[in-house]
C-alpha positions as CSV (number, residue, x, y, z in Angstrom):
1,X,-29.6,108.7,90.8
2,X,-28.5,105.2,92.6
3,X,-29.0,104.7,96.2
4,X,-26.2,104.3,98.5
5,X,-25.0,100.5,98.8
6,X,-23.7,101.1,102.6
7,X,-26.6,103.7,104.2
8,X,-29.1,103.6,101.3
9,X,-29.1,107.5,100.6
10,X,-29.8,108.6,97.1
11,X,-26.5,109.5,96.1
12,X,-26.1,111.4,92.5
13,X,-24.4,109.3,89.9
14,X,-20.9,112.1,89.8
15,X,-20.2,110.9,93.4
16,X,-17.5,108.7,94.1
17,X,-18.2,108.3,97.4
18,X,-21.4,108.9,99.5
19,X,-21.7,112.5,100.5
20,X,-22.8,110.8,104.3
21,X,-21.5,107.7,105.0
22,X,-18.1,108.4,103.0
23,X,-18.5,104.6,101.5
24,X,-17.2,104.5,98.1
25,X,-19.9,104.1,95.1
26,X,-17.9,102.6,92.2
27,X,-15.5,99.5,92.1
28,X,-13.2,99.6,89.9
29,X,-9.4,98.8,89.1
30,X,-7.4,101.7,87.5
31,X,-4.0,101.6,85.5
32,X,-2.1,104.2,83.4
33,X,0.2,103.3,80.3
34,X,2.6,105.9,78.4
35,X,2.2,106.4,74.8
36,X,4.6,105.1,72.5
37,X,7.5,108.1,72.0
38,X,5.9,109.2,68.8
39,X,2.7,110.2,70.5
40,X,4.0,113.0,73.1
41,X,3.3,113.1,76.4
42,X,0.1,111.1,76.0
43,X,-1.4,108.2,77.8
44,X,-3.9,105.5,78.3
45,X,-5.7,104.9,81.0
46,X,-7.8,101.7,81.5
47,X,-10.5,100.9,84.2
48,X,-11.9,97.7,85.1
49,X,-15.1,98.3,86.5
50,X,-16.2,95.9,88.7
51,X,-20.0,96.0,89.2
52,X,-23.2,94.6,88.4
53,X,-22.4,96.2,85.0
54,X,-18.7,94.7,84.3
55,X,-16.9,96.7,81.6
56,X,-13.4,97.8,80.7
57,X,-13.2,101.3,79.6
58,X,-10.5,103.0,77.7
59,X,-9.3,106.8,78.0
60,X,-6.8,108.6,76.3
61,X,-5.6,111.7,77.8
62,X,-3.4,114.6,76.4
63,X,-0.5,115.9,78.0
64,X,-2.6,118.4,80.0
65,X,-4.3,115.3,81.8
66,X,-7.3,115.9,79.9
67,X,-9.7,112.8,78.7
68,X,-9.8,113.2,74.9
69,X,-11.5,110.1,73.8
70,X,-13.0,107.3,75.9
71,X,-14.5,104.0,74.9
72,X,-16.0,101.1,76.9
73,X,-15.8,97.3,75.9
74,X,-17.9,94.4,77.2
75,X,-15.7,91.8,79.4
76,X,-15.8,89.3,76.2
77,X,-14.6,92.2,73.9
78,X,-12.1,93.2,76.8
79,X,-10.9,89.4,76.7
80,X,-10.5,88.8,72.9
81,X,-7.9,92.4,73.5
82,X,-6.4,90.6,76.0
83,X,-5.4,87.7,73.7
84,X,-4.6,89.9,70.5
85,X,-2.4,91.8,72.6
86,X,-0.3,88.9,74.2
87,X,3.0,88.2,72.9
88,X,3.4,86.7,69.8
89,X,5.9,83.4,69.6
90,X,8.6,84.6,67.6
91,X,9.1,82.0,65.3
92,X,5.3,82.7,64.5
93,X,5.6,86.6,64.2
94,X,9.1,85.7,61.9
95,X,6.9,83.5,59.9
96,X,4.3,86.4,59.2
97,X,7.0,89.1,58.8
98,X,8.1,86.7,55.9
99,X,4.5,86.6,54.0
100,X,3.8,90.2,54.5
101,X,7.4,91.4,52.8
């Protein structure tokens, strides 16, 4: 159980927001991505959490918008992602599509 950060009330940990001040418990940035074709109607979604604890947590729900899988990275982890998944130069990714053939 945490306590409140508006009123100070012990507020239990599945509350979003406080049950009597209506302030909300968690801060955190959420987005949703679509699956590539080939994997249905899935998704991803991916929340920045933005508290004394910062993470970056990964979901991957089914198409009956049910979590299936979940993992949580560290902001360094979440920041090496960041630069694997930026876009490639493509005279770079041309010069390792030629190696790898």
């Amino acid at each position: 159980m945490a306590r409140c950060r508006q009123c100070g009330v012990t507020v239990e940990d599945v509350f979003r927001f406080c049950p009597w001040c209506a302030a909300p418990q968690r801060s955190k940035l959420v987005e949703f991505f679509r699956a590539h074709p080939r994997d249905g109607d899935k998704a991803l979604r991916v929340s920045r959490y933005l508290t004394d604890d910062p993470h970056v947590r990964f979901s991957v729900w089914d198409e009956r918008g049910v979590a299936t899988a979940a993992v949580s990275l560290e902001e360094q982890e979440a920041q090496r992602l960041a630069l694997f998944l930026a876009p490639v130069p493509r005279k770079l990714r041309d010069r390792i599509a030629a190696l790898v053939r």
